[in-house]
mmCIF file as Biopython writes it, N, C-alpha, C and O atoms, coordinates in Angstrom:
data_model
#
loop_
_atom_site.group_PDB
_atom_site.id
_atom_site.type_symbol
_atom_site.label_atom_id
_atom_site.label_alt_id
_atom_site.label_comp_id
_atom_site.label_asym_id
_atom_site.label_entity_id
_atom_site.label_seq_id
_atom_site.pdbx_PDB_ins_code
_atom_site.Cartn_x
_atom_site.Cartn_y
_atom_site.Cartn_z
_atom_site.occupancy
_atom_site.B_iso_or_equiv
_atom_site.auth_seq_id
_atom_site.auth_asym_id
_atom_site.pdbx_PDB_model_num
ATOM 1   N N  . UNK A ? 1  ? 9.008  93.666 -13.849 1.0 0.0 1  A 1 
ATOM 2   C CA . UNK A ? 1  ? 8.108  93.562 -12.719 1.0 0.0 1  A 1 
ATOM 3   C C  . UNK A ? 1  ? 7.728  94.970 -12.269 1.0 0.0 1  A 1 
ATOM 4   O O  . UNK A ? 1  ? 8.445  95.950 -12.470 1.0 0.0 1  A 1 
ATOM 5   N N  . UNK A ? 2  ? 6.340  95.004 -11.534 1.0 0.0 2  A 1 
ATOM 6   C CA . UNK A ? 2  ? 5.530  96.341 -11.403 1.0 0.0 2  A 1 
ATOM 7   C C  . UNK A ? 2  ? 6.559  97.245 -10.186 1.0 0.0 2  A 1 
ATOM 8   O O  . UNK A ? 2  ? 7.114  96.616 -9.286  1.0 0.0 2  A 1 
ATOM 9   N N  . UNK A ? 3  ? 6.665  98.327 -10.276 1.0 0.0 3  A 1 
ATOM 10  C CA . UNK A ? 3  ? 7.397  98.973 -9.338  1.0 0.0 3  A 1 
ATOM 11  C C  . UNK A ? 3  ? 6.702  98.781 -7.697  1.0 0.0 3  A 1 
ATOM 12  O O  . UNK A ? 3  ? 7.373  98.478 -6.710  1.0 0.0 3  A 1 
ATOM 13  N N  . UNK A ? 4  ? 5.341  99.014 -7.696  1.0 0.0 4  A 1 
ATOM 14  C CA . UNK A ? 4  ? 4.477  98.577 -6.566  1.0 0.0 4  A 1 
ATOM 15  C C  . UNK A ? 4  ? 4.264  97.250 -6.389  1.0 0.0 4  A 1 
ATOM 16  O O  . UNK A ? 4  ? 3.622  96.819 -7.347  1.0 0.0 4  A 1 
ATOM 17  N N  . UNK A ? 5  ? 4.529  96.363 -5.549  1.0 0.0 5  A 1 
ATOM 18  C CA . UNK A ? 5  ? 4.030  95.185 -5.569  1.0 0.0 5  A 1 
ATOM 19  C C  . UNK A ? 5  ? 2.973  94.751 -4.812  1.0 0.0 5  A 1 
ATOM 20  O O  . UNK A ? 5  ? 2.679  95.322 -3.761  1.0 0.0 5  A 1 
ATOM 21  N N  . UNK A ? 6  ? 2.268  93.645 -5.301  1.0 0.0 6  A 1 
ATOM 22  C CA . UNK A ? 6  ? 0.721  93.199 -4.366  1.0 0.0 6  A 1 
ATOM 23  C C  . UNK A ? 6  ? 1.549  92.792 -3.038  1.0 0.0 6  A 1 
ATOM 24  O O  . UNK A ? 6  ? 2.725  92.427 -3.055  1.0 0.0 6  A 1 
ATOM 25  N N  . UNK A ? 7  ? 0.741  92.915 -1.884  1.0 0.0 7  A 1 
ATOM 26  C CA . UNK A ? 7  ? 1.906  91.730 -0.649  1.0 0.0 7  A 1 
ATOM 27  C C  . UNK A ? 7  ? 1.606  90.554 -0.838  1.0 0.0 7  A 1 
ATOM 28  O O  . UNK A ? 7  ? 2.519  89.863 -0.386  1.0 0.0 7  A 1 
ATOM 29  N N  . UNK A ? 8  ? 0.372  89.595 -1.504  1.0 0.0 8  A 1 
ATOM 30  C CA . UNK A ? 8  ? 1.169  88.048 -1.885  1.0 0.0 8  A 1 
ATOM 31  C C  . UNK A ? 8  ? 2.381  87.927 -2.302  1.0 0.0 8  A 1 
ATOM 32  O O  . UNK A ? 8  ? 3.335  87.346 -1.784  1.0 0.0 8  A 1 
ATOM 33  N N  . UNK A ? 9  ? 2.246  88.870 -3.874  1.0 0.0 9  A 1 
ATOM 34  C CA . UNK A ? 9  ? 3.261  88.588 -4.371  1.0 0.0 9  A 1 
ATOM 35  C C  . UNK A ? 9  ? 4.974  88.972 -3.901  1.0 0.0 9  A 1 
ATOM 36  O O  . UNK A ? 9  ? 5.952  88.606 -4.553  1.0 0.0 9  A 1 
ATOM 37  N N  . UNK A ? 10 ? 5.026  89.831 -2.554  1.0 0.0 10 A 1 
ATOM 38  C CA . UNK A ? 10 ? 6.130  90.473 -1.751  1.0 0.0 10 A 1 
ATOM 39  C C  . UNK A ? 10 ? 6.350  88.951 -1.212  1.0 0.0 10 A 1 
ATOM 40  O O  . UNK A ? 10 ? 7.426  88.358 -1.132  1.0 0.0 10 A 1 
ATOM 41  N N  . UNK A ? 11 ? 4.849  88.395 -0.808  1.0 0.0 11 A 1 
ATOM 42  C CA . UNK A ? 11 ? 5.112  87.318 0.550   1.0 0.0 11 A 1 
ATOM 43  C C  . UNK A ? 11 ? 6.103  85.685 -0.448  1.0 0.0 11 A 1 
ATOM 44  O O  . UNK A ? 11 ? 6.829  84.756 -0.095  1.0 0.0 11 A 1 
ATOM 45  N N  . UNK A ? 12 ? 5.622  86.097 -1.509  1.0 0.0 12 A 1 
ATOM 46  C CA . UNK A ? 12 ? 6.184  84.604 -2.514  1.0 0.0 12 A 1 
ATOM 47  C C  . UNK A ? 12 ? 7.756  85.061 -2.744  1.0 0.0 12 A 1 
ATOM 48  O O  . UNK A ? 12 ? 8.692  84.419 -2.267  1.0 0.0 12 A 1 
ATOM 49  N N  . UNK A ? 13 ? 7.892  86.045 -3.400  1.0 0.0 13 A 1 
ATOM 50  C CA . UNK A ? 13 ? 9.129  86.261 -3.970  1.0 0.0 13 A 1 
ATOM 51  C C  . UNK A ? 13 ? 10.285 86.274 -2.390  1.0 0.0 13 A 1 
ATOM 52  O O  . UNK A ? 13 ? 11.446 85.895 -2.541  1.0 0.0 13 A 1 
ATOM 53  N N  . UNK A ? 14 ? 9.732  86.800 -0.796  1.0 0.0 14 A 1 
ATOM 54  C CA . UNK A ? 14 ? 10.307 86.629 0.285   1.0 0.0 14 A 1 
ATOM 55  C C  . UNK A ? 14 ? 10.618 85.105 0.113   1.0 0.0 14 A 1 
ATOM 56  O O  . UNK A ? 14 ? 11.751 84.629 0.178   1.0 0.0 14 A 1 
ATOM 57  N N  . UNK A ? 15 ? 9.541  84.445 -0.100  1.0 0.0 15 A 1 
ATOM 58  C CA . UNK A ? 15 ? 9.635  82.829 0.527   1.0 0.0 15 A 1 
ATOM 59  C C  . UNK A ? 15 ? 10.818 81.971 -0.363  1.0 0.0 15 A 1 
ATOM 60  O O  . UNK A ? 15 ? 11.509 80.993 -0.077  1.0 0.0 15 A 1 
ATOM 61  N N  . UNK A ? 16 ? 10.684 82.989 -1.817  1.0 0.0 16 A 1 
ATOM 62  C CA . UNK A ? 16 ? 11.682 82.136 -2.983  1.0 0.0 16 A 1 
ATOM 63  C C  . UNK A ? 16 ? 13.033 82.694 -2.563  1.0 0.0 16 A 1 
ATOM 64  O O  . UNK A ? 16 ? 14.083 82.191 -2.964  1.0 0.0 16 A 1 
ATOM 65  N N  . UNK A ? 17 ? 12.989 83.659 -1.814  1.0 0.0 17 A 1 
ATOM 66  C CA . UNK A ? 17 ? 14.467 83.877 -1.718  1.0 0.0 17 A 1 
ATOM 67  C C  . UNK A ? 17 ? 15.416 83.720 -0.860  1.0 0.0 17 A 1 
ATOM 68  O O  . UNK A ? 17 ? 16.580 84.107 -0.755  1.0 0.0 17 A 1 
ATOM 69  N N  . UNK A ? 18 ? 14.425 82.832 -0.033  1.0 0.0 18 A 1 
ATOM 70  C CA . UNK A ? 18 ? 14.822 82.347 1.258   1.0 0.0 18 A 1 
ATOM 71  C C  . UNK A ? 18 ? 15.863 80.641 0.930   1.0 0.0 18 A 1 
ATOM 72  O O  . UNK A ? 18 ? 16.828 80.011 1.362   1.0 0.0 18 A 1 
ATOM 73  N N  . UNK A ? 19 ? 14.867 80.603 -0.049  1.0 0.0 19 A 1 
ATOM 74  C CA . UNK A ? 19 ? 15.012 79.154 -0.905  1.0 0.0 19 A 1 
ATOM 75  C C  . UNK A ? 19 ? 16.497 79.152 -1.225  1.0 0.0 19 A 1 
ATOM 76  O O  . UNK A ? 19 ? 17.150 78.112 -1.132  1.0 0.0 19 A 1 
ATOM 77  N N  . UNK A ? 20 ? 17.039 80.310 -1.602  1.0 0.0 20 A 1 
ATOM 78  C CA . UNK A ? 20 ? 18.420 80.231 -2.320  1.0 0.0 20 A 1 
ATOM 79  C C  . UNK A ? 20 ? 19.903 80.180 -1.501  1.0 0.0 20 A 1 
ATOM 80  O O  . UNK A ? 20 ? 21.011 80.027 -2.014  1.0 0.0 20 A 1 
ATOM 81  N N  . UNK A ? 21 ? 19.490 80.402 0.308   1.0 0.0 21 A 1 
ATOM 82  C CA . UNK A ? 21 ? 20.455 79.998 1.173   1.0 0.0 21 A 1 
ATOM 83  C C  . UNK A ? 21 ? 20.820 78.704 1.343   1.0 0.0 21 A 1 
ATOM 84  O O  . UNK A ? 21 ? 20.195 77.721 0.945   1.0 0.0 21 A 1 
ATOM 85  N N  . UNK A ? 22 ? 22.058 78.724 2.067   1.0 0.0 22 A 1 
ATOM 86  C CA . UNK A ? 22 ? 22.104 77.329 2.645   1.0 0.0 22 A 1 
ATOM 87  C C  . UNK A ? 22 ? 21.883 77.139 3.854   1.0 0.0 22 A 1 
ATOM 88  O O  . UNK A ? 22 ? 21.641 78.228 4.373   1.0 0.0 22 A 1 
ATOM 89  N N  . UNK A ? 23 ? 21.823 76.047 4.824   1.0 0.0 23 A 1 
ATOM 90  C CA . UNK A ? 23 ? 21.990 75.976 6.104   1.0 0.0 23 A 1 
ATOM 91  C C  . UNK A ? 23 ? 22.766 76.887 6.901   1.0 0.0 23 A 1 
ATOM 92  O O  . UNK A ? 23 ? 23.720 77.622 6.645   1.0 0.0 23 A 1 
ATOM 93  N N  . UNK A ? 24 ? 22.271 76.704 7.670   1.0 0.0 24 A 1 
ATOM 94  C CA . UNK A ? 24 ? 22.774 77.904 9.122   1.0 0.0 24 A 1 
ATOM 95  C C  . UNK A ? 24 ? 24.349 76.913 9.717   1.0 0.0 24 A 1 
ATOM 96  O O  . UNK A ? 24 ? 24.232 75.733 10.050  1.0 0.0 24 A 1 
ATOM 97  N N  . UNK A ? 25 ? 25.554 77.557 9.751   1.0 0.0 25 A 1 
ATOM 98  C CA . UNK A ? 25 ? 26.736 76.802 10.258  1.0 0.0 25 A 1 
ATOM 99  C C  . UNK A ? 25 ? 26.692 75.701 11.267  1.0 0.0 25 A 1 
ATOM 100 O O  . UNK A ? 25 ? 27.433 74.720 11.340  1.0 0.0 25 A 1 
ATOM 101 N N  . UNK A ? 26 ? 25.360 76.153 12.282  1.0 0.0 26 A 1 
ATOM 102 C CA . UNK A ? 26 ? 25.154 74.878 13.460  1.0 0.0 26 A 1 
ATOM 103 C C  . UNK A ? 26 ? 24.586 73.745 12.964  1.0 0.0 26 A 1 
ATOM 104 O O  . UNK A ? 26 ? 24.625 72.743 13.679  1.0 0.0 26 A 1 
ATOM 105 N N  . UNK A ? 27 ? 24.169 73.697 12.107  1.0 0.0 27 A 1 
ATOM 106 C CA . UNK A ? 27 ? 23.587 72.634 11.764  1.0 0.0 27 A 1 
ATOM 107 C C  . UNK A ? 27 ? 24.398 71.607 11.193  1.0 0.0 27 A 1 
ATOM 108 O O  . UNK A ? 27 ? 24.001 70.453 11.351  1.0 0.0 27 A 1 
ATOM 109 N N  . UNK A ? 28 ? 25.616 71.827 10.463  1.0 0.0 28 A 1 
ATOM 110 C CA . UNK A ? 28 ? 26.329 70.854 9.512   1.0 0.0 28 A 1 
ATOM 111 C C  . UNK A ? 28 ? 27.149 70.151 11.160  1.0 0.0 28 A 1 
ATOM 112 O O  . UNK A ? 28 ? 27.167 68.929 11.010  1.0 0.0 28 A 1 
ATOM 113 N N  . UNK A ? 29 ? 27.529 70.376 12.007  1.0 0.0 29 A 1 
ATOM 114 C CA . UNK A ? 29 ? 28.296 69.424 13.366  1.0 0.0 29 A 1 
ATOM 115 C C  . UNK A ? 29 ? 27.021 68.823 13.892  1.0 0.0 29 A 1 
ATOM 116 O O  . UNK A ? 29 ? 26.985 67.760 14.512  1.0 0.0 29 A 1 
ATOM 117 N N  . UNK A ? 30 ? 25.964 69.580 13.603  1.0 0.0 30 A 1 
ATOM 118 C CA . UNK A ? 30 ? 24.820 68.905 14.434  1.0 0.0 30 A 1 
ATOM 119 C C  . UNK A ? 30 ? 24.460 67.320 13.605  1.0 0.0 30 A 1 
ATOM 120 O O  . UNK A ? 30 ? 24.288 66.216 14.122  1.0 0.0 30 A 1 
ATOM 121 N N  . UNK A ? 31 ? 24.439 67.614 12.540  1.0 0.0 31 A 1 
ATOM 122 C CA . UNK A ? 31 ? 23.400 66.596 11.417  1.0 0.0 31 A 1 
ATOM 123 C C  . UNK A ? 31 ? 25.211 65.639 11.492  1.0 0.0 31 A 1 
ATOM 124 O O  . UNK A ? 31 ? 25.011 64.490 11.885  1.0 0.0 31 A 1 
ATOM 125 N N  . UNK A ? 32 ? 26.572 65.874 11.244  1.0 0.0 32 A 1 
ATOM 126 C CA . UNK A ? 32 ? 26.848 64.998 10.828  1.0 0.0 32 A 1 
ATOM 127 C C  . UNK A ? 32 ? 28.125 64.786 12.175  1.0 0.0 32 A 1 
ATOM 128 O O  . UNK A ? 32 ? 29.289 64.450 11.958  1.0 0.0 32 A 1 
ATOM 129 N N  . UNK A ? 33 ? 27.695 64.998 13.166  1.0 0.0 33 A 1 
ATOM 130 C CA . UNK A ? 33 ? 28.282 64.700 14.485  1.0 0.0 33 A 1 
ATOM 131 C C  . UNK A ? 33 ? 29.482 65.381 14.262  1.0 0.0 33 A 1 
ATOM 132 O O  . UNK A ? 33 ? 29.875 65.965 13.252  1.0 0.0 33 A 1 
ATOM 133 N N  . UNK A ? 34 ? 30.153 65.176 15.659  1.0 0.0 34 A 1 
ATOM 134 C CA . UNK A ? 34 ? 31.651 66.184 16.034  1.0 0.0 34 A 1 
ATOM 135 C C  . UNK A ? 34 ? 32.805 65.701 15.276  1.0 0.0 34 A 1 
ATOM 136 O O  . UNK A ? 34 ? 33.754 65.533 16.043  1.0 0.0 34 A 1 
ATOM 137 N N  . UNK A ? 35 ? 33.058 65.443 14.190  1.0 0.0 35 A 1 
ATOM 138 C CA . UNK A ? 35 ? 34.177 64.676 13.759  1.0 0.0 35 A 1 
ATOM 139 C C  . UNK A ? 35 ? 35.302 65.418 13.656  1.0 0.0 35 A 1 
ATOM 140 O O  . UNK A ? 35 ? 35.100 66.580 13.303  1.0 0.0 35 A 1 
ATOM 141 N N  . UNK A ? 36 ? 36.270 65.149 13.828  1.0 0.0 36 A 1 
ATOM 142 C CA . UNK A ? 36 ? 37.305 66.163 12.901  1.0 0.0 36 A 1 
ATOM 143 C C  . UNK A ? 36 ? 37.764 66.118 12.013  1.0 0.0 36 A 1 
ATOM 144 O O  . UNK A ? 36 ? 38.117 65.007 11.618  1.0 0.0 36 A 1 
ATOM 145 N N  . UNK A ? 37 ? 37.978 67.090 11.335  1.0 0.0 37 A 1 
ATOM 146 C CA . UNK A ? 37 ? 38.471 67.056 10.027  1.0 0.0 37 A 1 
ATOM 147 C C  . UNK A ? 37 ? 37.645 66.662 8.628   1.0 0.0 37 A 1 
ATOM 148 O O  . UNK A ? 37 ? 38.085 66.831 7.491   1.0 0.0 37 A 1 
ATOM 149 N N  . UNK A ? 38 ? 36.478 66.156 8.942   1.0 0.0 38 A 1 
ATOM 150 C CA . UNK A ? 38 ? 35.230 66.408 7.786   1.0 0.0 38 A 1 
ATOM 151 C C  . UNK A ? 38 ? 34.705 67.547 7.621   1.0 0.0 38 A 1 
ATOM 152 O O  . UNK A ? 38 ? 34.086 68.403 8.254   1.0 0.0 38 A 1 
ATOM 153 N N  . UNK A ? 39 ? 35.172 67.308 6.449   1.0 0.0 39 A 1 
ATOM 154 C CA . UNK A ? 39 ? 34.323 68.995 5.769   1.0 0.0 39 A 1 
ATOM 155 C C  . UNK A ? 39 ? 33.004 68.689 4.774   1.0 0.0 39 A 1 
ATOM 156 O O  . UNK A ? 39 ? 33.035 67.886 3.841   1.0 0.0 39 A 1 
ATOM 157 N N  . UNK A ? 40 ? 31.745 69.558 5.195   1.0 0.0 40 A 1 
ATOM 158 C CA . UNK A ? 40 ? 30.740 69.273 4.517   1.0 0.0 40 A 1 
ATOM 159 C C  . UNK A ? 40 ? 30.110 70.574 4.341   1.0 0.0 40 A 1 
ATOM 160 O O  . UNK A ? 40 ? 29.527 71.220 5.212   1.0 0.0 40 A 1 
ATOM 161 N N  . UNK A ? 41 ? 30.329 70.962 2.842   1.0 0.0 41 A 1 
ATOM 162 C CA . UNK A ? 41 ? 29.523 72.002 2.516   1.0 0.0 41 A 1 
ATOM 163 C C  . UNK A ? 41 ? 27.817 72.648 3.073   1.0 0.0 41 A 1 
ATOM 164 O O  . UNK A ? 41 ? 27.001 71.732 3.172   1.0 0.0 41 A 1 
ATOM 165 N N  . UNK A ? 42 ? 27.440 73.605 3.308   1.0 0.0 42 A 1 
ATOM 166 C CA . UNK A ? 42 ? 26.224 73.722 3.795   1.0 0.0 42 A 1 
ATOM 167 C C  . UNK A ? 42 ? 25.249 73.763 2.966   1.0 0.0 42 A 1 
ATOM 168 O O  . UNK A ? 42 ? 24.059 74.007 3.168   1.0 0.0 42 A 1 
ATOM 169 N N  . UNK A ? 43 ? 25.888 73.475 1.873   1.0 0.0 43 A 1 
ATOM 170 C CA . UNK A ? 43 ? 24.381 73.531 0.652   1.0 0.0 43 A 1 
ATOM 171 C C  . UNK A ? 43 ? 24.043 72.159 0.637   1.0 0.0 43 A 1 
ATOM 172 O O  . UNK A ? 43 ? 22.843 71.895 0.554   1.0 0.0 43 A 1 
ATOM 173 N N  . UNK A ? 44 ? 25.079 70.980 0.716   1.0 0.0 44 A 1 
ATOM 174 C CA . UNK A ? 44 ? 24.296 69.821 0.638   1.0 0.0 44 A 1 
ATOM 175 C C  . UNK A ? 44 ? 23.549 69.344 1.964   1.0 0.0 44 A 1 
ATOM 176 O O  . UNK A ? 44 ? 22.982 68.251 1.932   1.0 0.0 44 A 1 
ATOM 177 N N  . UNK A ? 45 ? 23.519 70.161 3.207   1.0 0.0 45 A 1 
ATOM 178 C CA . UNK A ? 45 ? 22.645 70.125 3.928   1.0 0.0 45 A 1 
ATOM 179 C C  . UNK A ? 45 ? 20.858 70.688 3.988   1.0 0.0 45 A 1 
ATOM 180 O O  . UNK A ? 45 ? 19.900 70.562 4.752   1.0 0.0 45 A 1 
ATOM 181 N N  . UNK A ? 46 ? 21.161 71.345 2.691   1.0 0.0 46 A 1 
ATOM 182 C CA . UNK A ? 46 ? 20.282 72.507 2.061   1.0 0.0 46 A 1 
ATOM 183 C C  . UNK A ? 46 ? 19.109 71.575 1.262   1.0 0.0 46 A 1 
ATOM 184 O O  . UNK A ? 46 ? 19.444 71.090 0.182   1.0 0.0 46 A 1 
ATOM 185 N N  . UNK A ? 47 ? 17.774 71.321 1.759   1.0 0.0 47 A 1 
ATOM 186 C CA . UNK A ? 47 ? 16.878 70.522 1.219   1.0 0.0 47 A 1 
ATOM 187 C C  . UNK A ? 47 ? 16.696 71.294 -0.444  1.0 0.0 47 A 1 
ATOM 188 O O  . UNK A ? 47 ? 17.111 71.086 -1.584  1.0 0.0 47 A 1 
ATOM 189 N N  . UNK A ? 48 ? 15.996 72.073 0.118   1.0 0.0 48 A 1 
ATOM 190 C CA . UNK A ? 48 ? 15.161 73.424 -1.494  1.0 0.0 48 A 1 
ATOM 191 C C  . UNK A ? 48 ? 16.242 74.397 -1.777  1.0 0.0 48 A 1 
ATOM 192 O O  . UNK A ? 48 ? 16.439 75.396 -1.086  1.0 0.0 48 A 1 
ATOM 193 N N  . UNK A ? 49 ? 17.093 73.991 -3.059  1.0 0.0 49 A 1 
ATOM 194 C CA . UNK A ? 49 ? 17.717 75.167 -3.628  1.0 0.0 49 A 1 
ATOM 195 C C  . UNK A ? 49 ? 17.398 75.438 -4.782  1.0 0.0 49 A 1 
ATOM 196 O O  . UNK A ? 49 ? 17.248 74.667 -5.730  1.0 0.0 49 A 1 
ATOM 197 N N  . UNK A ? 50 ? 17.207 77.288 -4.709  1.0 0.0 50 A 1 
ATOM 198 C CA . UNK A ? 50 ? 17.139 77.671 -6.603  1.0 0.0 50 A 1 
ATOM 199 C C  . UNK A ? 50 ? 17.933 78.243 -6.374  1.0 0.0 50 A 1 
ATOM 200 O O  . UNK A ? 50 ? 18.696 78.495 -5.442  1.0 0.0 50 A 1 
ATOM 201 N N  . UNK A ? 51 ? 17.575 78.691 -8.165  1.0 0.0 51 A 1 
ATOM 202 C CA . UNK A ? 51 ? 18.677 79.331 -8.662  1.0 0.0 51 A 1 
ATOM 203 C C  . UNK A ? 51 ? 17.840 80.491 -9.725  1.0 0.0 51 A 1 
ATOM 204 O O  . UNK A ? 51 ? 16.915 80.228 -10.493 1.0 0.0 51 A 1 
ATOM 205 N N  . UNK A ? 52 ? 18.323 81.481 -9.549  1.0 0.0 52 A 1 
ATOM 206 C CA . UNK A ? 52 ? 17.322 82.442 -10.574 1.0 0.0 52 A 1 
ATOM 207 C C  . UNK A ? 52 ? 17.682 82.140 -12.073 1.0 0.0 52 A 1 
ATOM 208 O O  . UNK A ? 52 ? 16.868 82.270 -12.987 1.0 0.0 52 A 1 
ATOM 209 N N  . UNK A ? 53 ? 19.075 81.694 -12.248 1.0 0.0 53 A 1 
ATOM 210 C CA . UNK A ? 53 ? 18.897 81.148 -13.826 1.0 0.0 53 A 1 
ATOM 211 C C  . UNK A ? 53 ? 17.984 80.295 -14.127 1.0 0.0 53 A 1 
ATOM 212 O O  . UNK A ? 53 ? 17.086 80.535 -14.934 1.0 0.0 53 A 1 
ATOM 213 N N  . UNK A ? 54 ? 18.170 78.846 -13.299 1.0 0.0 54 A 1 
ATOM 214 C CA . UNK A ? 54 ? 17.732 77.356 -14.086 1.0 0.0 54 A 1 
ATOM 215 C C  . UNK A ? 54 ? 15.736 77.296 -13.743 1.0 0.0 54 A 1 
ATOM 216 O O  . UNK A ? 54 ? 14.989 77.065 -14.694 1.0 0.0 54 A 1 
ATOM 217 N N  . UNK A ? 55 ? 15.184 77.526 -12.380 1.0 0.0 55 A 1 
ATOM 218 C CA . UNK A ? 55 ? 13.819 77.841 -12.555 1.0 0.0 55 A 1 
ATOM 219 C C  . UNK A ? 55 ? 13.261 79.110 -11.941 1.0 0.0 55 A 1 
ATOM 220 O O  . UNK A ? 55 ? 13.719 79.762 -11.003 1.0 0.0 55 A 1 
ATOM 221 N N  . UNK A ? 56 ? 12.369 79.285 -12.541 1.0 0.0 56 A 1 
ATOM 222 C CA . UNK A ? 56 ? 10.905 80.808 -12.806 1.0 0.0 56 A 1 
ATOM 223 C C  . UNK A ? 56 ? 10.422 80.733 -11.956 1.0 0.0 56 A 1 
ATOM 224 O O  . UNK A ? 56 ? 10.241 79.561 -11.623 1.0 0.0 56 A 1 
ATOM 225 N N  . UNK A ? 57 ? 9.815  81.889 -10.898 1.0 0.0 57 A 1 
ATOM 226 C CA . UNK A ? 57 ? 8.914  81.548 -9.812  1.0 0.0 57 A 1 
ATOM 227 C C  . UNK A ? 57 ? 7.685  82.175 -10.433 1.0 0.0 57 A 1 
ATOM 228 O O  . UNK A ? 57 ? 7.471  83.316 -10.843 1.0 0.0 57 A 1 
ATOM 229 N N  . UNK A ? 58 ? 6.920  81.048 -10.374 1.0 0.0 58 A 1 
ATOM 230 C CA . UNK A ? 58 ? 5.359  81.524 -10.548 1.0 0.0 58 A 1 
ATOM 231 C C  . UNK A ? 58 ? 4.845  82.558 -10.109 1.0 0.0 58 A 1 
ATOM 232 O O  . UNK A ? 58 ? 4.223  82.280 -9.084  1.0 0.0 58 A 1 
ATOM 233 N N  . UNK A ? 59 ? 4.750  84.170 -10.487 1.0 0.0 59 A 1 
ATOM 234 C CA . UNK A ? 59 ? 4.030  85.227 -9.332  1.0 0.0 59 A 1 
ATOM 235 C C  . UNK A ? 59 ? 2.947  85.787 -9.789  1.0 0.0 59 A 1 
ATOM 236 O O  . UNK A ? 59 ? 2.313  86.571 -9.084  1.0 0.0 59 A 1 
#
């Protein structure tokens, strides 16, 4: 990839890499109420995940 980049292409590769977090910690008590002692990972709260191995971002 070009050392200079266009800013679409800054603004796509920002947006894809946003893609690769999970949820924010408040959210997993929020979505699956106060319980105790359930544990729920924050990625399966996580709608859009990549992965830079398995797919290519179009730029």
């Amino acid at each position: 990839m070009a050392r200079n980049k266009h800013p679409a292409v800054k603004k796509r590769l920002g947006k894809a890499n946003s893609h690769t977090k999970w949820a924010p910690f408040w959210v997993i008590p929020k979505i699956n109420g106060m319980k105790r002692g359930r544990h729920v990972h924050p990625s399966r709260i996580t709608h859009v995940k990549r992965n830079w191995r398995k797919t290519r971002i179009k730029v």
